[in-house]
N, C-alpha and C positions, 0 to 999 in steps of 0.2 A: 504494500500500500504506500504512496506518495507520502511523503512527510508531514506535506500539507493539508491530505486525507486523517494522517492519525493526529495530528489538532484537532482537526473538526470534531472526530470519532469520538474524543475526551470532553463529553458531556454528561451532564449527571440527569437529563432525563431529554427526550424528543423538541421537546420545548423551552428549552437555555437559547440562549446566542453565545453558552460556551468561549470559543476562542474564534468566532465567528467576526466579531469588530475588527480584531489584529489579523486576522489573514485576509480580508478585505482591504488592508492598505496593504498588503505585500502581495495581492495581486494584481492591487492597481500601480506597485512601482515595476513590475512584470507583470505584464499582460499575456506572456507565454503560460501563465497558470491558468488562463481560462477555460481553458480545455479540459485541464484535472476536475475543479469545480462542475461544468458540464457535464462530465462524465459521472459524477459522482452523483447526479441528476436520478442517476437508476439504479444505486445501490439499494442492494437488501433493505439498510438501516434507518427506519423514516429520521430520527433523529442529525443523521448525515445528511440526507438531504437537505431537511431541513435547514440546516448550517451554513451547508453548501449554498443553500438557496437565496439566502442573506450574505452570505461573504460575497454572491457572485452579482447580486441586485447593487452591493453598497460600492462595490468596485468598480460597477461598469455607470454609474450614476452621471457623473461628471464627463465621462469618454467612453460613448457605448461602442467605440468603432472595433475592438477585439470582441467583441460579441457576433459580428459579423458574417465570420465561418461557419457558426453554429446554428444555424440557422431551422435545421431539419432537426439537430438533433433537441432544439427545445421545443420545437411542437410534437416530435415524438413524446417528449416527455410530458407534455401537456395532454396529447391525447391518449397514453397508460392512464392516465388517472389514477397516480397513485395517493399513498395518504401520505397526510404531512400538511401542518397546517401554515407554515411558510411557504411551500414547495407551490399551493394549490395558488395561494393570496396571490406569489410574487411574479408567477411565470408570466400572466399575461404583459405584468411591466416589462418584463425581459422581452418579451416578444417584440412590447413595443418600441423599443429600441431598435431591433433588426431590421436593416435594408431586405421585406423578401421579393422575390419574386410574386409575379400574377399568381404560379400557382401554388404557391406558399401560403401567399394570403388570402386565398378563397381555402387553403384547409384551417388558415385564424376564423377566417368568418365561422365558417364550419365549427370548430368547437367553442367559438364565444355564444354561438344559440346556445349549446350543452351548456355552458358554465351560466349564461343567463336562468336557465331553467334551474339547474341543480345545484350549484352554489351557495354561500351564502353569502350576504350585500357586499363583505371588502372584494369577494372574488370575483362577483356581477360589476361593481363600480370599478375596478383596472378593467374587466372584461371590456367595456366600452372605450375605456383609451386607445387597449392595442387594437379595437376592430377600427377605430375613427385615424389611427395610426395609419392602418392599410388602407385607407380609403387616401388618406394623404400622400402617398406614394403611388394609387391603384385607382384616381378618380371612380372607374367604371365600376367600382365597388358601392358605391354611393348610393345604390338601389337598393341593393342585399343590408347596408347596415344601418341606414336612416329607419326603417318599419322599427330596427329592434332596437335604437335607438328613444326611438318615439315609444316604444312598448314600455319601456323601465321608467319614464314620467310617470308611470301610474305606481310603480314599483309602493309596498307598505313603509319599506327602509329608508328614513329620512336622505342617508348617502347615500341610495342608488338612484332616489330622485334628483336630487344636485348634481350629481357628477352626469345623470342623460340631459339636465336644464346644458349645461354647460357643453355636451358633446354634441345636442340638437345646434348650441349656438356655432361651435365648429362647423357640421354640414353645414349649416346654411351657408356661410362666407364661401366654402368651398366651392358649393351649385353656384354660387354667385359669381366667384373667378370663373366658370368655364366658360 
């Protein structure tokens, strides 16, 4: 296991940030770790992930451009749906970071209905950034994520309704630049 794996690993339950802060600045002064962190996407160990998931969101924060490679491999892991309650919250941010391709970001559309539906409000409310993400790189997207866009206004969850008031006001400018 990476070094930087058995940091992560040494947590005292699923739900720490562990050593999760500190190996998030030493992957953002090497961005050659972001690949371990990905990878570590589909460990056994929800707790890893977990960690992973947070060392690899706070790293690429500021300069998502090494996140860029990985692009398949985090919507594979988006669409495992595994467990982890970082892993589930942060991927869509991760996502929305990624330059994808057309059909990258019709498989984001694709599991942001799922995570709209089955989710709960933090994982609905990113859900709508990285779909409103691919529509900014992906205009012709702008059909498929305005409807579920428009559906989370009615959302019970005070943040899922704010954050669609706010991604409805995205589309619009969008349609409007075309």
């Amino acid at each position: 296991m990476h070094p930087v794996l058995l940091r992560l690993a040494d947590g005292a339950s699923s739900g720490t940030l562990g050593h999760a802060p500190a190996v998030s600045e030493e992957v953002a002064d090497q961005p050659g770790l972001v690949e371990v962190l990905v990878d570590a996407l589909s460990d056994d160990d929800e707790g890893l992930r977990n960690r992973a998931t947070i060392a690899l969101d706070r790293a690429t924060r500021r300069d998502p451009a090494p996140l860029a490679p990985f692009a398949d491999a985090l919507l594979a892991a988006a669409e495992a749906s595994r467990r982890g309650g970082a892993l589930r919250r942060l991927l869509p941010l991760l996502l929305s970071r990624v330059p994808l391709r057309l059909d990258e970001a019709h498989r984001l559309v694709d599991h942001t209905e799922t995570w709209l539906r089955t989710e709960p409000p933090a994982v609905r409310a990113n859900a709508l950034d990285a779909a409103v993400s691919a529509v900014r790189r992906h205009p012709a997207l702008l059909g498929r994520v305005r409807p579920l866009a428009e559906a989370a206004l009615d959302h019970p969850a005070p943040s899922v309704r704010a954050r669609a008031r706010r991604q409805c006001a995205h589309l619009d400018r969008l349609a409007e630049a075309e």
